[in-house]
FIPA-957098 format. One record per residue (C-alpha): x negated, y, z. Coordinates in nm, 2 decimals, always signed. Example, Ala and Ser with C-alpha at 12.3 -4.5 7.8 and 13.67 -1.06 7.14 Angstrom:
BEGIN
{east: -1.23&north: -0.45&up: +0.78}
{east: -1.37&north: -0.11&up: +0.71}
END
This chain:
BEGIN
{east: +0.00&north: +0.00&up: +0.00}
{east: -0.28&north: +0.22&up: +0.06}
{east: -0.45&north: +0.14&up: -0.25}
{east: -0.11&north: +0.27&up: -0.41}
{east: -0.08&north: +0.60&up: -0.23}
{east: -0.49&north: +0.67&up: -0.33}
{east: -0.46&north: +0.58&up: -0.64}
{east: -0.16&north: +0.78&up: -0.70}
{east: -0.25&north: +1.13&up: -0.54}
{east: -0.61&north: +1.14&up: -0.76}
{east: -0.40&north: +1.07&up: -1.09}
{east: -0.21&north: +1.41&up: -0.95}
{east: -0.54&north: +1.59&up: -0.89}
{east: -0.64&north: +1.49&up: -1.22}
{east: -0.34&north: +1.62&up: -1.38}
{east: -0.33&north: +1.92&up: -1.24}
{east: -0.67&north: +2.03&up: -1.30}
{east: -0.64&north: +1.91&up: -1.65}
{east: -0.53&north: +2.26&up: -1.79}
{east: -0.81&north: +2.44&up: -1.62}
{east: -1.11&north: +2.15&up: -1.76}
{east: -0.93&north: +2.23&up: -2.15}
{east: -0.95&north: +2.62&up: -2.10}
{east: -1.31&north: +2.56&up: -1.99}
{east: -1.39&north: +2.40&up: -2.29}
{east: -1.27&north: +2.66&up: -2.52}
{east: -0.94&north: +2.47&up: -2.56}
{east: -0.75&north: +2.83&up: -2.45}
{east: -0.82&north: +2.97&up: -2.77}
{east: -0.70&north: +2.67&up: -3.02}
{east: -0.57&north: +2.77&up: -3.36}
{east: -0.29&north: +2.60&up: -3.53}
{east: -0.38&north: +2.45&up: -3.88}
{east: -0.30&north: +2.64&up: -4.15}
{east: -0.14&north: +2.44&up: -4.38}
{east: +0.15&north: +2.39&up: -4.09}
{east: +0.33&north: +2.69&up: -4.16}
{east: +0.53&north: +2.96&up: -3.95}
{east: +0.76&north: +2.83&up: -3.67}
{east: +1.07&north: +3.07&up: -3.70}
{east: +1.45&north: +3.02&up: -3.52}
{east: +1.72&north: +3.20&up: -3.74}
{east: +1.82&north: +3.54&up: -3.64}
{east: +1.96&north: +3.58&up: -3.33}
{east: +1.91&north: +3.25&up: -3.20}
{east: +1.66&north: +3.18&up: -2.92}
{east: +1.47&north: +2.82&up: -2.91}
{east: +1.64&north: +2.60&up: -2.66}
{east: +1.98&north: +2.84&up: -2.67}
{east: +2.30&north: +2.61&up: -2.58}
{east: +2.52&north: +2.61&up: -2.93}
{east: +2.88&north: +2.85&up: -2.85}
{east: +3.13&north: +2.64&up: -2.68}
{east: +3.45&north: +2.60&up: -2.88}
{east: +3.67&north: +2.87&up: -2.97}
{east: +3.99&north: +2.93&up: -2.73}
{east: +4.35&north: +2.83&up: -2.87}
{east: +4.48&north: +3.11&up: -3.11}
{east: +4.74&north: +3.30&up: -3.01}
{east: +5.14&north: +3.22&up: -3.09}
{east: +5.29&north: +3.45&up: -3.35}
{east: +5.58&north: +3.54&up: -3.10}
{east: +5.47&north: +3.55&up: -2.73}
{east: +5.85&north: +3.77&up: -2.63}
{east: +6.19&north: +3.65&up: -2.48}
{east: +6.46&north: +3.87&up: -2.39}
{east: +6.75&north: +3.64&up: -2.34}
{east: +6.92&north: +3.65&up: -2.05}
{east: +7.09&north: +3.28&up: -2.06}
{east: +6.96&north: +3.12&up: -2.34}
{east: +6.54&north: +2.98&up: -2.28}
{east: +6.31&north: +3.12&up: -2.41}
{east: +6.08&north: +2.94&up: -2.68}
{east: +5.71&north: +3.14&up: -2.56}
{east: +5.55&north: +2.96&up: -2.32}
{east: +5.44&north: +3.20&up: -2.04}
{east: +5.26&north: +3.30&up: -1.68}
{east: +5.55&north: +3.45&up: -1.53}
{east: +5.81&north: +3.41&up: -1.20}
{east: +6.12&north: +3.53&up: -1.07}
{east: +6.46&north: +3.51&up: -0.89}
{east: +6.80&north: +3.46&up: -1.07}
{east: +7.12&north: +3.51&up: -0.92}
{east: +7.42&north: +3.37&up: -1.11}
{east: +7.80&north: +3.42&up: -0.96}
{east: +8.05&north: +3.15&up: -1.12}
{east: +8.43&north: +3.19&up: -1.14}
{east: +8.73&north: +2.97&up: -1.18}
{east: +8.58&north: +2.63&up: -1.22}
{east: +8.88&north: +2.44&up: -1.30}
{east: +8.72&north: +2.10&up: -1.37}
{east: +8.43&north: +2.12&up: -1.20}
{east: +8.34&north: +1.73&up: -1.21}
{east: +8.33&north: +1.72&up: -1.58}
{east: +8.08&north: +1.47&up: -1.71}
{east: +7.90&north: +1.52&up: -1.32}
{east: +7.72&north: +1.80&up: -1.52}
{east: +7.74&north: +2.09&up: -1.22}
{east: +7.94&north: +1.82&up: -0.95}
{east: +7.95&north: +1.46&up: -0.86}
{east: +8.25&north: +1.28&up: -0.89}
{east: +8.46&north: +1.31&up: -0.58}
{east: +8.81&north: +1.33&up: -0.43}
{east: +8.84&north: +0.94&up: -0.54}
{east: +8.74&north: +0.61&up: -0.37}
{east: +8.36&north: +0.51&up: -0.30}
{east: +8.26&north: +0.89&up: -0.45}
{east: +8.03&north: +1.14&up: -0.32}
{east: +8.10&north: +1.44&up: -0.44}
{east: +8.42&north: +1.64&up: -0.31}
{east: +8.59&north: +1.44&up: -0.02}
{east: +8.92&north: +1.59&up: -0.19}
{east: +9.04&north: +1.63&up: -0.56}
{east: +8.91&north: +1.96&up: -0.60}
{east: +9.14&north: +2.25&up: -0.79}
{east: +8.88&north: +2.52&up: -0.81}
{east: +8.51&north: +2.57&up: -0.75}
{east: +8.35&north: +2.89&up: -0.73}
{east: +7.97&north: +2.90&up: -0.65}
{east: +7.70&north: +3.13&up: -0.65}
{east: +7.36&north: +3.02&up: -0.66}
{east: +7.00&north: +3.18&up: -0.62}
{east: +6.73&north: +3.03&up: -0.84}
{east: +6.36&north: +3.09&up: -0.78}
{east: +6.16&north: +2.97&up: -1.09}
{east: +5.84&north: +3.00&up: -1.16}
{east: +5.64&north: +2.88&up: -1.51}
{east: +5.22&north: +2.86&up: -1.58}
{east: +5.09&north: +2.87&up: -1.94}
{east: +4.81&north: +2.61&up: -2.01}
{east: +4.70&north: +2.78&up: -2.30}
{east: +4.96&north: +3.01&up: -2.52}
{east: +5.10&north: +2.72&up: -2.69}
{east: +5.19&north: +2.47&up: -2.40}
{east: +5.35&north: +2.54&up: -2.02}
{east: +5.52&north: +2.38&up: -1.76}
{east: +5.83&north: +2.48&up: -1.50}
{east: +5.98&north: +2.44&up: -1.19}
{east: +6.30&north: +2.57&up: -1.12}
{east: +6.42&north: +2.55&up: -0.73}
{east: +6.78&north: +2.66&up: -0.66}
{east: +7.05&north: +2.73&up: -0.36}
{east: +7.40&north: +2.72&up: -0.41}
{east: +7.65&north: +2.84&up: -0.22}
{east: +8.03&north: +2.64&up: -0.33}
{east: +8.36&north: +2.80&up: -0.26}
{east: +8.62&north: +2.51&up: -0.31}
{east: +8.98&north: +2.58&up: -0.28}
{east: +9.08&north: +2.27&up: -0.15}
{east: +8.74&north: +2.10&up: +0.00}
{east: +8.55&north: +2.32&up: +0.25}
{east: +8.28&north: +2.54&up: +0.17}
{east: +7.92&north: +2.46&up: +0.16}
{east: +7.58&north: +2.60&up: +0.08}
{east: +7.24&north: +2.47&up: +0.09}
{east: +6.97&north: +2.36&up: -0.18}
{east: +7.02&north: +2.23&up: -0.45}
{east: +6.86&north: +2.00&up: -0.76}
{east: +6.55&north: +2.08&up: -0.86}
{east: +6.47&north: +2.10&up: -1.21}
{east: +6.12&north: +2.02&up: -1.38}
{east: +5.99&north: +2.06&up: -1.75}
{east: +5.76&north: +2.14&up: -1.99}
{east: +5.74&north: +2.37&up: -2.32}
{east: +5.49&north: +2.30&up: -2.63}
{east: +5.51&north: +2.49&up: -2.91}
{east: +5.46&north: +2.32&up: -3.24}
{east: +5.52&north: +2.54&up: -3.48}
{east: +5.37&north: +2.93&up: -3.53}
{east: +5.36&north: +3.13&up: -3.83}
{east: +5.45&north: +3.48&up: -3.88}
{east: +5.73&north: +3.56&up: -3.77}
{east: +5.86&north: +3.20&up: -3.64}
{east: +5.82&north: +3.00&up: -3.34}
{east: +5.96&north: +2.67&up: -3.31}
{east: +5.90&north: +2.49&up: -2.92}
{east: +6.03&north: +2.16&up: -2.74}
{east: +6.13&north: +2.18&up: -2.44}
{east: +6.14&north: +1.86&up: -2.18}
{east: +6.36&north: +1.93&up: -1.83}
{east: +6.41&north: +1.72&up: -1.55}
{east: +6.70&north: +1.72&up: -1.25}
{east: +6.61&north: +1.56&up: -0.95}
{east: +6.88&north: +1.52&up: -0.71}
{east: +6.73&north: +1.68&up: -0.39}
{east: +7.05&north: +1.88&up: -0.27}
{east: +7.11&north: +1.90&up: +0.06}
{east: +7.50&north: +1.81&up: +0.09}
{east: +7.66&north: +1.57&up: -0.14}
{east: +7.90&north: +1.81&up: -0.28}
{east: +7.60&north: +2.08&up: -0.39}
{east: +7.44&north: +1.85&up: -0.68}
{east: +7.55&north: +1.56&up: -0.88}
{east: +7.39&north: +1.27&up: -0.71}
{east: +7.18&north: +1.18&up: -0.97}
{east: +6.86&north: +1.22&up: -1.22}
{east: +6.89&north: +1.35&up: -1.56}
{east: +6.71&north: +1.43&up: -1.82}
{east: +6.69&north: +1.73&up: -2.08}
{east: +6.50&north: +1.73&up: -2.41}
{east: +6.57&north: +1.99&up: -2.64}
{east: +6.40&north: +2.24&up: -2.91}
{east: +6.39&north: +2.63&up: -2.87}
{east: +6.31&north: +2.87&up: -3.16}
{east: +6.25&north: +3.27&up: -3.20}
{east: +6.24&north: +3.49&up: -3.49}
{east: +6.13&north: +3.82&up: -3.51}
{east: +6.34&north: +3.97&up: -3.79}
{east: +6.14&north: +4.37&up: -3.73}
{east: +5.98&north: +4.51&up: -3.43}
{east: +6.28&north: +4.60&up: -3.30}
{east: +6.51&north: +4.30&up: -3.30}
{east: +6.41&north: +3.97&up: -3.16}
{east: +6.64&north: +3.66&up: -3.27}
{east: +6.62&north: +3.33&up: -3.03}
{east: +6.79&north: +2.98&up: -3.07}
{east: +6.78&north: +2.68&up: -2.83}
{east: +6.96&north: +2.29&up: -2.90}
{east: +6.97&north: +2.05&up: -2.57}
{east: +7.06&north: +1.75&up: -2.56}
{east: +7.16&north: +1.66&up: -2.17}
{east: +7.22&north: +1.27&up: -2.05}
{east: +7.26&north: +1.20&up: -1.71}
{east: +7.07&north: +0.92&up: -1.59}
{east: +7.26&north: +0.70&up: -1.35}
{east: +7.54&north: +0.82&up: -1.15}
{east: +7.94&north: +0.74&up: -1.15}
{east: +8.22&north: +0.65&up: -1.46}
{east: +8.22&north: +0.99&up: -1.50}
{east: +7.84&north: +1.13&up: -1.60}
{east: +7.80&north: +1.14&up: -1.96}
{east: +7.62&north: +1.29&up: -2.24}
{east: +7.64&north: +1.67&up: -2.40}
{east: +7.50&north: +1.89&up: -2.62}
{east: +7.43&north: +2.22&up: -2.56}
{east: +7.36&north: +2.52&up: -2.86}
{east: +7.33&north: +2.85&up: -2.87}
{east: +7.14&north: +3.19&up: -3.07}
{east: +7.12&north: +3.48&up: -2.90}
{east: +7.00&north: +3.84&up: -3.11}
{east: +6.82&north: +4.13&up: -2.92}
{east: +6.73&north: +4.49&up: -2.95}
{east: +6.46&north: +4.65&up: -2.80}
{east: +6.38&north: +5.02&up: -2.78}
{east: +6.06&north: +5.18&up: -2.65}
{east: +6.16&north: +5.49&up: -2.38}
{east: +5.94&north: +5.71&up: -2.19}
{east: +5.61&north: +5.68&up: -1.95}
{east: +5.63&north: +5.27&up: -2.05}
{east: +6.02&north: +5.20&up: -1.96}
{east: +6.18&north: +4.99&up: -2.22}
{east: +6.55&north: +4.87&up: -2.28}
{east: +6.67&north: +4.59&up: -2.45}
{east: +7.08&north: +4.51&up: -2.49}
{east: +7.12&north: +4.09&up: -2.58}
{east: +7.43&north: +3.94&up: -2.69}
{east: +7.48&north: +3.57&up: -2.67}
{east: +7.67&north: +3.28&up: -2.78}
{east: +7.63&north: +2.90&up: -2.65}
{east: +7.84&north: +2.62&up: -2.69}
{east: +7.86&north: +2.29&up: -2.53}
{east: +8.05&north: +1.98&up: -2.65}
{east: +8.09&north: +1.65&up: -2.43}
{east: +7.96&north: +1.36&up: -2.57}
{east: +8.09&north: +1.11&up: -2.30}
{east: +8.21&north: +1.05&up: -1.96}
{east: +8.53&north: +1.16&up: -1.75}
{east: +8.69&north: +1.46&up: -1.56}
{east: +8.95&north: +1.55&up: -1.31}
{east: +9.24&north: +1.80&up: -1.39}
{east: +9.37&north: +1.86&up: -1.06}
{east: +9.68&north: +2.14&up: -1.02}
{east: +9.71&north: +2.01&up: -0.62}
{east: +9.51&north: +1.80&up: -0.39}
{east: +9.77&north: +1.54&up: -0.47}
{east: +9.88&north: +1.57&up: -0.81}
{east: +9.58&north: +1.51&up: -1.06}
{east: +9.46&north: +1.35&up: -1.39}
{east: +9.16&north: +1.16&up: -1.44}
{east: +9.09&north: +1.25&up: -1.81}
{east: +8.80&north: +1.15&up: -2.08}
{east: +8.57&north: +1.43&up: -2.15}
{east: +8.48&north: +1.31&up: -2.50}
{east: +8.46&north: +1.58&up: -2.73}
{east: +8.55&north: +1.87&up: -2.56}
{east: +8.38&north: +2.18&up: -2.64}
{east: +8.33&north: +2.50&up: -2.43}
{east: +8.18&north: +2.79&up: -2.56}
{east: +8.07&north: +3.13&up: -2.38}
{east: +7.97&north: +3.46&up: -2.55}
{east: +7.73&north: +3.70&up: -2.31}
{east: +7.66&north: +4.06&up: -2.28}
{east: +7.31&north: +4.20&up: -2.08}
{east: +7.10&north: +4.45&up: -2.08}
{east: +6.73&north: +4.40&up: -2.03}
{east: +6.54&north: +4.67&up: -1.84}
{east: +6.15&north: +4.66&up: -1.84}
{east: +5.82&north: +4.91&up: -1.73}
{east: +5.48&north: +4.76&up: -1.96}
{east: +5.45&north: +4.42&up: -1.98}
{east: +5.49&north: +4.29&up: -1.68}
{east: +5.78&north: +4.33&up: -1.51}
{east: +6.17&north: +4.36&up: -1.64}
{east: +6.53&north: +4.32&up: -1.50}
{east: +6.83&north: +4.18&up: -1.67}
{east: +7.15&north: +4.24&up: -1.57}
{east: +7.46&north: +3.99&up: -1.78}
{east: +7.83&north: +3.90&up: -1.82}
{east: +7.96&north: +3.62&up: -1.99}
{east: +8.33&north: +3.48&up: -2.05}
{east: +8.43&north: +3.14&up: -2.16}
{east: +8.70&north: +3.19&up: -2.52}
{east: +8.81&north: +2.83&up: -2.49}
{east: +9.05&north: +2.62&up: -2.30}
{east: +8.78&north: +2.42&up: -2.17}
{east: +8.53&north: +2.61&up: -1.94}
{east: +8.29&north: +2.55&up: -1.68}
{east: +8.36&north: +2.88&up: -1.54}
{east: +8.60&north: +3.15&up: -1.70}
{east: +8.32&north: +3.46&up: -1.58}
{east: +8.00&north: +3.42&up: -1.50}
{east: +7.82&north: +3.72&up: -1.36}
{east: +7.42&north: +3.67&up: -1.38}
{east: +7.13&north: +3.95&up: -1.25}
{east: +6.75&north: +3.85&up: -1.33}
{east: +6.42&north: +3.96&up: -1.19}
{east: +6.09&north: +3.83&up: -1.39}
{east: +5.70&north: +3.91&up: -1.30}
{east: +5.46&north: +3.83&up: -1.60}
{east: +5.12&north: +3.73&up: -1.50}
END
């Protein structure tokens, strides 16, 4: 072992002093041959320089949304609270879209057959843009339920999960899928539907000028478990918006919107008393809302919207729906 460690430290010694034995021989002053030629780098590049790393995504062609009910096909960095008043449910079980099935044997939704529903419900949301093309969401809301029969209730209710990608950008089109999730997390049975479901759908925005912003969504939701009466629907709607620069970086923009929904399975209840009702199938009805809103904003970051919408068909989840909207880009 000692033999080792001797033999180990002169070869350092030896090493080391090599340099100063070849300067002492002249070897300081070596000149390259001459028939090697010039070593140059190209311009602007310095020898041992790590190449550029790849270039960032692109940016989309339309990175906007002004819509107040309809989503919005940029993916963005941006949160915010939503507070949405809903009148005059009168089927509010239909398809278990908004409400388990209840008011009926082994159910748990409504202990009663429910009339009427009105319900409010505060959403906080927020969304984080991977790159510009691609984002995800989480959408956490709390309901409060005003039942004219059944007895009021409030608490959370289902969370909702998704993702946005866009997949198609060229001046001045955007076309995005969107993927949500429902999780049934409400607190009381009669605040959620009781079940998963799941919500793919594809979102689309066209700038027609500077001024006016045009935005189209189809979703296609299917519940995933629950009673006889969850089904399948599909949901559709454009919305058109016009946006006008003010003063000191205040902006306005009014949005009118039109969404439709038709029922492509399951059951509802049409109740006039808590004892004299209908259990009906909800294939191929069709509701469809038109909406009013202004949009308020200062720069870029920040905006309000303030809505109205009414149902114009028999069929309605709610005959007026009141909505108010406060975002934070980021």
């Amino acid at each position: 072992m000692r033999r080792r460690i001797g033999f180990g430290m002169a070869a350092a010694l030896v090493l080391l002093g090599l340099p100063g034995g070849l300067r002492a021989q002249g070897m300081g002053n070596m000149v390259m041959p001459s028939n090697m030629g010039g070593m140059t780098m190209p311009q602007g590049m310095m020898a041992g320089a790590v190449k550029p790393g790849p270039e960032p995504d692109p940016d989309i062609a339309i990175r906007d949304t002004w819509v107040g009910f309809i989503d919005g096909a940029a993916p963005r960095s941006f949160f915010g609270l939503r507070f949405e008043n809903s009148l005059n449910n009168r089927q509010p079980m239909r398809a278990e879209y908004l409400f388990a099935k209840g008011g009926l044997p082994n159910s748990v939704g409504f202990p009663l057959p429910e009339t009427r529903v009105d319900y409010q419900e505060l959403t906080s949301y927020a969304e984080f843009g991977f790159t510009p093309w691609f984002s995800a969401f989480i959408e956490a809301p709390y309901r409060w339920i005003n039942p004219e029969v059944n007895g009021n209730t409030s608490g959370a209710g289902d969370m909702r999960y998704g993702l946005k990608l866009c997949t198609w950008s060229s001046d001045p089109v955007i076309a995005t899928v969107l993927l949500r999730i429902y999780q049934p997390t409400a607190r009381h049975r009669t605040l959620g539907t009781g079940h998963w479901s799941i919500e793919p759908g594809i979102l689309a925005a066209w700038r027609i000028n500077d001024k006016i912003l045009l935005e189209g969504e189809a979703r296609y939701w299917s519940a995933l478990g629950g009673s006889d009466f969850a089904g399948d629907l599909l949901r559709y709607g454009v919305g058109v918006s016009y946006k006008q620069q003010l003063t000191s970086g205040i902006w306005v923009a009014p949005v009118l919107e039109g969404i439709g929904w038709t029922v492509l399975g399951g059951k509802t209840m049409a109740a006039t008393t808590m004892d004299d009702y209908v259990i009906e199938d909800a294939h191929g009805q069709t509701i469809v809302n038109g909406y009013a809103g202004l949009r308020v904003g200062y720069g870029s970051r920040m905006d309000l919207y303030l809505g109205y919408g009414r149902s114009f068909t028999g069929h309605f989840w709610a005959r007026e729906t009141y909505r108010f909207e406060m975002r934070f880009s980021y």
